[in-house]
C-alpha positions in Angstrom: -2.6 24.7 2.1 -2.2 23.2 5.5 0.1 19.6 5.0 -2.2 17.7 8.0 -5.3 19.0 6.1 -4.4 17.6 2.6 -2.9 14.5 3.9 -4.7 13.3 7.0 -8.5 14.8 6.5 -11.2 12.9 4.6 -13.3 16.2 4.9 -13.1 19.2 2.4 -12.8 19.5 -1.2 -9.3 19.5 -3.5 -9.0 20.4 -7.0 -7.5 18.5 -9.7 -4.2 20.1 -9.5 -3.3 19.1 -6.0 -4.5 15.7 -6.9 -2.4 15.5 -10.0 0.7 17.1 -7.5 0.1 14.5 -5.0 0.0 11.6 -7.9 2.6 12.8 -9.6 4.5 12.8 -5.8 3.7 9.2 -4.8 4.5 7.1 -7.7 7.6 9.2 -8.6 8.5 8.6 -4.7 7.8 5.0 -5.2 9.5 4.7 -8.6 12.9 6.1 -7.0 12.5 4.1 -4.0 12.2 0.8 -6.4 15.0 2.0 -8.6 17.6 1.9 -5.9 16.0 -0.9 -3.9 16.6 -3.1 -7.4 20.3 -1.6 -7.8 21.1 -2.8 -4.3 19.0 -5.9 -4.1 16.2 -6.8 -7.0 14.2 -8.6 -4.2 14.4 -6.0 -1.6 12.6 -3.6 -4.1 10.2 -6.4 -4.8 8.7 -6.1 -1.1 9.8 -2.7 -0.7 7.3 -1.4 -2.9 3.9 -3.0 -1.0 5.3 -2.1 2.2 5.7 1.5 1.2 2.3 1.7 -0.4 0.4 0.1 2.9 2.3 3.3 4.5 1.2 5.5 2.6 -2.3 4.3 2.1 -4.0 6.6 4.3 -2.7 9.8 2.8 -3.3 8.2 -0.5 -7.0 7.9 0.5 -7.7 11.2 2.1 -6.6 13.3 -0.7 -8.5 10.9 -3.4 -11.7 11.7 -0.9 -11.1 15.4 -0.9 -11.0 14.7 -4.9 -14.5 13.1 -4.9 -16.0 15.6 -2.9 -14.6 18.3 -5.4 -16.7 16.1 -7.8 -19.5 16.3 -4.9 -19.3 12.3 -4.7 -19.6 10.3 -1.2 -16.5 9.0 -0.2 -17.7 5.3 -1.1 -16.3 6.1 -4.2 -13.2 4.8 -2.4 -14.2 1.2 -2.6 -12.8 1.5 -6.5 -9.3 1.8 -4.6 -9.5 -2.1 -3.2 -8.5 -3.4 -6.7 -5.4 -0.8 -6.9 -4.6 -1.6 -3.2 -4.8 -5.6 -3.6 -2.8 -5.6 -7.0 0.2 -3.6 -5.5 0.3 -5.7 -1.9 0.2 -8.5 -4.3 3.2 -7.7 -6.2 5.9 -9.7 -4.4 3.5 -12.8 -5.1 2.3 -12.4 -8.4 6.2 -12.0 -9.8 6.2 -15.6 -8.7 3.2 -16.9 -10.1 3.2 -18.3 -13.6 2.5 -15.8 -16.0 -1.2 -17.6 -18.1 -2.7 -17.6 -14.4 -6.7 -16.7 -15.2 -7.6 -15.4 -11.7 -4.7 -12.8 -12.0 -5.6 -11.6 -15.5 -9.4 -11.1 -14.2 -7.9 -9.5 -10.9 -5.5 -7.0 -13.3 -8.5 -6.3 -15.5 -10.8 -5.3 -12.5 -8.0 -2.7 -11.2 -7.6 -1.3 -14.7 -11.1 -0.8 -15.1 -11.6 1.0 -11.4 -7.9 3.1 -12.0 -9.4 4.5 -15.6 -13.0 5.5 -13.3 -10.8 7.0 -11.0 -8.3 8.8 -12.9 -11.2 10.3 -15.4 -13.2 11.2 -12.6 -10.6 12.6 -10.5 -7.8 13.8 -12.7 -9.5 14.8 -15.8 -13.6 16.1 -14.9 -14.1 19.1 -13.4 -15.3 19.6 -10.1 -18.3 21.6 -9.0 -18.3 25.0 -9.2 -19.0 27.3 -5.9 -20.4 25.2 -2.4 -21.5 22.0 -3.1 -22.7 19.2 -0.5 -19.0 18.8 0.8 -18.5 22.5 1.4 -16.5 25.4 -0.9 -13.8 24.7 -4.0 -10.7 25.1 -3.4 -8.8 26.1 -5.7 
C-alpha cells in the first residue's frame, strides 16, 4: 500500500486490519514518547503528548475516513473525533483541575461514548463487500 495514500488521502476505502495497524502504531508511538518524556521531565510528557497528537491529527483522520468508507459511511462520521481530539489537547489542563469537576466528567463521558461508536464501527464491523459508494475493498 502506497504510505502518502494511507496517510494523507481522505479518498478510498481501508480494511479493519490497516486500521487496527495504524491504532495499534499511534498510541504505542505516543505511549513510548510519554514514557521517556516523564523519565526525563513528568511535565514535559504532560504537553508532549497534545502537541504530538495535534501532529499527527491529519493522518489520524484520513485513515479513520478510509475506515468509514470501508463501512460505506460519509466522512461526517468524523465529527465523533472532536470529543477524542478536545479531551487529549486538554490533558495538560485537566491534570490541573480538581478532580469532582462536573463539566469534565460530562466532557469524558461524551468522548467515551463517540470512541466506543468509533471503535465498533471501525475496528470490530465489517465493511462492505465488493464496490460500494466510495469505490472497491481493499483488502
Amino acid at each position: 500500500m502506497d504510505y502518502k495514500f494511507f496517510l494523507f488521502s481522505f479518498d478510498g476505502r481501508i480494511g479493519r486490519k490497516q486500521f487496527w495497524i495504524w491504532n495499534i502504531s499511534y498510541y504505542l508511538f505516543l505511549s513510548a514518547v510519554g514514557s521517556m518524556l516523564a523519565h526525563i521531565s513528568p511535565g514535559m510528557a504532560l504537553y508532549a503528548i497534545p502537541v504530538l497528537s495535534l501532529i499527527l491529527f491529519y493522518p489520524d483522520l484520513a485513515v479513520t475516513a478510509k475506515r468509514w468508507h470501508d463501512r460505506n459511511k460519509s466522512n461526517r462520521f468524523l465529527l465523533l473525533n472532536i470529543p477524542l481530539i478536545i479531551g487529549r489537547l486538554l490533558v495538560p489542563f485537566s491534570a490541573q483541575a480538581e478532580t469532582g469537576d462536573g463539566v469534565s466528567r460530562i466532557l469524558s463521558l461524551i468522548a467515551l461514548i463517540c470512541g466506543v461508536w468509533i471503535l465498533v464501527e471501525c475496528g470490530l464491523l465489517k465493511g462492505s463487500d465488493g464496490k460500494n459508494d466510495y469505490g472497491e475493498a481493499y483488502r
